[in-house]
C-alpha positions in Angstrom: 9.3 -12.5 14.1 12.9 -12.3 12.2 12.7 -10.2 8.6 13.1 -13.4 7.0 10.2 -15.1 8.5 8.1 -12.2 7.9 8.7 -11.9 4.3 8.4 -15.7 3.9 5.1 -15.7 5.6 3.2 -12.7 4.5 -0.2 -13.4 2.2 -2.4 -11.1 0.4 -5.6 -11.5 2.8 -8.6 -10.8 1.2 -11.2 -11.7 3.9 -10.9 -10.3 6.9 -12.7 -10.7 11.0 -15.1 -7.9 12.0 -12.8 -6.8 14.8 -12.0 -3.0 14.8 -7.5 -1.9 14.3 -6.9 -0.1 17.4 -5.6 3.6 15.5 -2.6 3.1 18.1 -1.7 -0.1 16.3 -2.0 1.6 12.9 0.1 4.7 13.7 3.0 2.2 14.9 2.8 0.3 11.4 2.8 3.7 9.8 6.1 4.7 11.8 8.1 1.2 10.5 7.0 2.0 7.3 8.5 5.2 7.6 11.9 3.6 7.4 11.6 2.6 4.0 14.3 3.8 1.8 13.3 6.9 -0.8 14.5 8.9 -3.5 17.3 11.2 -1.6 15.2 10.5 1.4 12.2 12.4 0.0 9.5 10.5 2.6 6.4 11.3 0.3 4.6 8.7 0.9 1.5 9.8 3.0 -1.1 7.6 4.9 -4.8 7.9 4.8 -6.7 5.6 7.2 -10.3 5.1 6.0 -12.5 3.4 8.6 -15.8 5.6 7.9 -18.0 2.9 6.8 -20.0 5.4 4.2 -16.6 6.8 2.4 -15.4 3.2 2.4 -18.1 2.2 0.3 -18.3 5.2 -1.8 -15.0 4.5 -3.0 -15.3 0.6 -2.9 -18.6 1.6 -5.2 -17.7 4.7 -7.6 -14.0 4.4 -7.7 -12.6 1.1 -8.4 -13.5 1.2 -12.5 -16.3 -1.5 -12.0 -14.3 -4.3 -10.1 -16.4 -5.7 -8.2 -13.9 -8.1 -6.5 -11.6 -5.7 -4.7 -15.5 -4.1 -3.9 -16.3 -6.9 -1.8 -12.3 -6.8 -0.3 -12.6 -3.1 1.0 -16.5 -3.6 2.0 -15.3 -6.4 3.9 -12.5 -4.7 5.7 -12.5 -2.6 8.7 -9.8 -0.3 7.2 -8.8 0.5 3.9 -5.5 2.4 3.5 -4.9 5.1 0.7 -1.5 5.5 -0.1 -0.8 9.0 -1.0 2.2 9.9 -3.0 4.3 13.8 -3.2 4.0 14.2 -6.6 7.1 15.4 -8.7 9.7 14.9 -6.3 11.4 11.7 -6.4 13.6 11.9 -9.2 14.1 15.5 -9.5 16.9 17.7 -8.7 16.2 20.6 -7.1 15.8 23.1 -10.2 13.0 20.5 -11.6 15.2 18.4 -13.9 15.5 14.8 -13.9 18.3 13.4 -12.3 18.8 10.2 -14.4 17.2 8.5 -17.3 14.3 6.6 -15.2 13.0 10.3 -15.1 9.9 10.3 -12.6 9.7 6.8 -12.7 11.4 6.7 -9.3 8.1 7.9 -7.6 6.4 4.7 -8.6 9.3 2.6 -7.1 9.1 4.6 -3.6 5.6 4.2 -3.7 6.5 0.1 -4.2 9.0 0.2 -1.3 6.4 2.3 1.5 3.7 0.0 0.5 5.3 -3.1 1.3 7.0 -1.9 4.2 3.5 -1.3 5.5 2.3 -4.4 4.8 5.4 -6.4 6.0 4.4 -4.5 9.4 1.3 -5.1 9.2 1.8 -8.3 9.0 4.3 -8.3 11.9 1.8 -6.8 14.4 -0.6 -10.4 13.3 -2.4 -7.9 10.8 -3.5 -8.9 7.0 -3.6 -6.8 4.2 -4.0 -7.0 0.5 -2.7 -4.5 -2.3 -5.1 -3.5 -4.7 -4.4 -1.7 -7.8 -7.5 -1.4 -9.8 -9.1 2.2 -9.0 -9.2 5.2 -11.0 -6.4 7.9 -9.1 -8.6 10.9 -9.5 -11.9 9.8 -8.1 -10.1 8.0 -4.7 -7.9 11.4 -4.8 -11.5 13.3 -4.7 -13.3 10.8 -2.6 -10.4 11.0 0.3 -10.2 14.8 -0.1 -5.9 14.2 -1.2 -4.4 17.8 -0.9 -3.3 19.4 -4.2 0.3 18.1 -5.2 -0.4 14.4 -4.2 -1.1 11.2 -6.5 -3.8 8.3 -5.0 -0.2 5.4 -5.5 -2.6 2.3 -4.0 -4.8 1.2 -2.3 -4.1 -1.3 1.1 -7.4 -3.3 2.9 -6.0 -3.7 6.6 -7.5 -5.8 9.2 -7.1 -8.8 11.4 -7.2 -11.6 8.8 -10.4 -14.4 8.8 -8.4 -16.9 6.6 -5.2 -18.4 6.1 -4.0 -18.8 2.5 -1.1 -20.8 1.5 2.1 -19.9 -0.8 1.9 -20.1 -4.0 4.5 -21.5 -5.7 7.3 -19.7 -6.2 9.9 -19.5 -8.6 13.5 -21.3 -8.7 16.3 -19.2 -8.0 18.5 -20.4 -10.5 15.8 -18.9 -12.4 15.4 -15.5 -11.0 19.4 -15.1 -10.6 22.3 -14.8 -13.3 25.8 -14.3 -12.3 28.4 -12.7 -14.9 
C-alpha cells in the first residue's frame, strides 16, 4: 500500500476478531515506527505489548478513570499497546535547559509522531488499532511495571479489526490552509 493510501484509509477500530497478533508481526510494526522523526533523534518512545488477559483487564478496570467505553475496547482486544515515553529528554539540551520556548512540550509531540507511525503500520500489515487517551498515567505506569524515568504517553488497542468504519467527513483544505 502507497503512504498516501494508507493515511487515507486508516480508521480508529474499536471492535476487533478473536484472532491472536503473531509477536513477529508486532516487533516488525514496532521497527517502522522506529523511523519516526524525534527531538534530536532522542528515540524514547518505548513499546509495551500487553496480551496477558488478567493485566489487560486490570488496567481496562482500575486505570482508565471510570470510562467504561475504552473498557470494553481493550477487553475486547487481543493486544493493548502502552506507549512509554523517556521522560525529560526531548526538548532539553544537554546541561538540562530548554532549548526553545515550547520547553518540554516537545515530548508530547514525539510521543504524537511514534504513536501514529505505529498505527499507520499497523494498519499497513491489515491490523486495526484505536488510540485511547483517557487513563490515569500513574496507575497504567504501575500496572505495566514502566521503569523509573518513563511517562505512560497512550494507550494503542491492536488487533485484526471485526468492522469496517467509514470516513468521517473531513475538512476543506481551503479551510485548513492559508498562504501569505
Amino acid at each position: 500500500m502507497n503512504a498516501i493510501d494508507c493515511i487515507k484509509t486508516r480508521r480508529s477500530i474499536r471492535k476487533f476478531q478473536d484472532k491472536a497478533v503473531d509477536p513477529a508481526l508486532i516487533e516488525q510494526i514496532v521497527e517502522a515506527a522506529s523511523y519516526a522523526p524525534t527531538w534530536k533523534n532522542t528515540q524514547t518512545a518505548r513499546y509495551y505489548a500487553i496480551t496477558d488477559p488478567e493485566l489487560k483487564s486490570k488496567i481496562a478496570n482500575e486505570c482508565l478513570m471510570g470510562y467504561e467505553h475504552n473498557a470494553s475496547i481493550i477487553n475486547g482486544a487481543p493486544v493493548l499497546i502502552v506507549m512509554g515515553t523517556i521522560h525529560g529528554r526531548a526538548g532539553y539540551e544537554k546541561d538540562g535547559s530548554f532549548t526553545t520556548s515550547k520547553e518540554d512540550r516537545w515530548e508530547v509531540f514525539d510521543a504524537g509522531v511514534c504513536c501514529q507511525t505505529f498505527c499507520l503500520a499497523a494498519h499497513d500489515a491489515g491490523l486495526g488499532t484505536v488510540i485511547m487517551g483517557v487513563y490515569d498515567e500513574k496507575d497504567v505506569a504501575d500496572a505495566v511495571g514502566l521503569p523509573e524515568g518513563q511517562i505512560a504517553s497512550c494507550l494503542i488497542a491492536l488487533g485484526y479489526p471485526d468492522q469496517d468504519p467509514s470516513a468521517p467527513k473531513r475538512k476543506e483544505v481551503s479551510e485548513l490552509l492559508t498562504f501569505k
